[in-house]
N, C-alpha and C positions, 0 to 999 in steps of 0.2 A: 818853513820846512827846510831840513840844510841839505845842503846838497847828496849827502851820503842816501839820507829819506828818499828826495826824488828819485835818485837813479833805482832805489828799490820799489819804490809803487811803479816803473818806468818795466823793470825788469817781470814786475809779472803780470803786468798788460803784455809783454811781450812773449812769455813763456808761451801760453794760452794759444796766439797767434803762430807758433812753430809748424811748419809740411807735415813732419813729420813725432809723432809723438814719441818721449822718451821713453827708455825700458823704465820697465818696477822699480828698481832699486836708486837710479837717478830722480823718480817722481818721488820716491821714500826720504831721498835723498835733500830735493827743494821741500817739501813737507817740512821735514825736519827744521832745517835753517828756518824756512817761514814762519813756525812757528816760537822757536827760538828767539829771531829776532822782534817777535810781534808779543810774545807771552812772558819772555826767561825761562829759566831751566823748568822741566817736567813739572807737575806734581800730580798727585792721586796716587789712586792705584794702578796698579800695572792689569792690562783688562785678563781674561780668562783665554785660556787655549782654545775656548770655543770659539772664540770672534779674532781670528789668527788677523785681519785685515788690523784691526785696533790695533792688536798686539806688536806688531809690526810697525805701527808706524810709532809709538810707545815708545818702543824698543830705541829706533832710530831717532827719536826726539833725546830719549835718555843718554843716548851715545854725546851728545853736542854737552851738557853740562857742563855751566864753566862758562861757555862761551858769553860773551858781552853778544849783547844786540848788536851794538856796530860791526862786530867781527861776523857775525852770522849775514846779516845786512850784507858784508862786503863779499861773502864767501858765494853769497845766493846770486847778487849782480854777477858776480866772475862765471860762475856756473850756468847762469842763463847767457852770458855771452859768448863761452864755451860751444854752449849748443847752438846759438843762432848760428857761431862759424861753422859747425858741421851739418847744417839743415841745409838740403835740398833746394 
């Protein structure tokens, strides 16, 4: 596992473990990357306006295309340790 890998399986055993839980659109937000870094870009269909949660996180996963795993991987460590500095 290279170092980049660890610090990401590292980063979200730690997320999990945060005082205080992030807003929506920060959780939208690690969703995204994690899935980015774990899948690559989107695929399917885009879900229906009924199930606004899917749609949303879709949407946000869609926004990232492009990105390389490594980049998403290193965006997601920075952003969980982002928040561990401001957790309570």
């Amino acid at each position: 596992m290279s170092d980049l890998a660890a610090r990401f399986k590292t980063a979200q055993e730690e997320v999990v473990q945060l005082n205080d839980a992030p807003d929506v659109q920060t959780k939208l937000k690690l969703y995204a990357l994690f899935k980015q870094a774990s899948e690559g870009d989107v695929s399917g269909d885009r879900p229906s306006a009924i199930n606004f949660v899917a749609q949303a996180k879709y949407d946000a996963w869609a926004k990232l295309k492009g990105l390389t795993n490594e980049q998403a991987m290193q965006q997601y460590v920075a952003l969980v340790e982002e928040l561990k500095a401001n957790d309570d």
